[in-house]
C-alpha positions in Angstrom: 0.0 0.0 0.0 2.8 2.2 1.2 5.1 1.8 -2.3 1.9 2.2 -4.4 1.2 5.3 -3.4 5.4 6.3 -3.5 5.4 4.8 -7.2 2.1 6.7 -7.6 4.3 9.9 -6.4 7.3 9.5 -8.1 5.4 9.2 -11.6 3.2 12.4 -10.6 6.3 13.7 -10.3 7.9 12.8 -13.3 5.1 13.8 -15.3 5.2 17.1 -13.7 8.9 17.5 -14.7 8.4 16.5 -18.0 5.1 18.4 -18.7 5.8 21.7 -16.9 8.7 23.2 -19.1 6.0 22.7 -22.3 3.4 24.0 -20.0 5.9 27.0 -19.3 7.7 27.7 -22.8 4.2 27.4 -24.4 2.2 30.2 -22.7 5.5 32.2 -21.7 7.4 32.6 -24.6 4.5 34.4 -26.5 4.1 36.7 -23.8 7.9 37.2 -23.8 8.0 37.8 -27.9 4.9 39.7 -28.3 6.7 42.2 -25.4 9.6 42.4 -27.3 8.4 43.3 -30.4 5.9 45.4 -29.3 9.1 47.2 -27.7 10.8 47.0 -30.9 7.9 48.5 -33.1 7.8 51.5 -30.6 11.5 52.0 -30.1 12.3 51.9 -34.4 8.3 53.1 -35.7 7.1 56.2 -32.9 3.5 56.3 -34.2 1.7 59.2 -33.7 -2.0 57.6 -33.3 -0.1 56.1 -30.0 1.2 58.4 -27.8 3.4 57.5 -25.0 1.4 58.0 -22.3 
């Protein structure tokens, strides 16, 4: 009873090591890209119908 649930564990684990860095790079790096070039477009095209506010 006591190793099923440490075998149980160790997977739920495992699958949380494996799974998490998709998890992460998947809804973080568009964040992260769509910041950057939305600092890019307003450092090299300063747009007038967008002020800085």
């Amino acid at each position: 009873m006591v190793r099923m649930v440490c075998v149980r564990r160790v997977v739920l684990v495992l699958f949380m090591v494996q799974v998490l860095p998709t998890v992460v790079v998947t809804a973080v790096l568009p964040l992260v890209l769509g910041g950057v070039r939305h600092v890019v477009l307003q450092v090299l095209v300063p747009s007038p119908c967008c002020p800085a506010r």
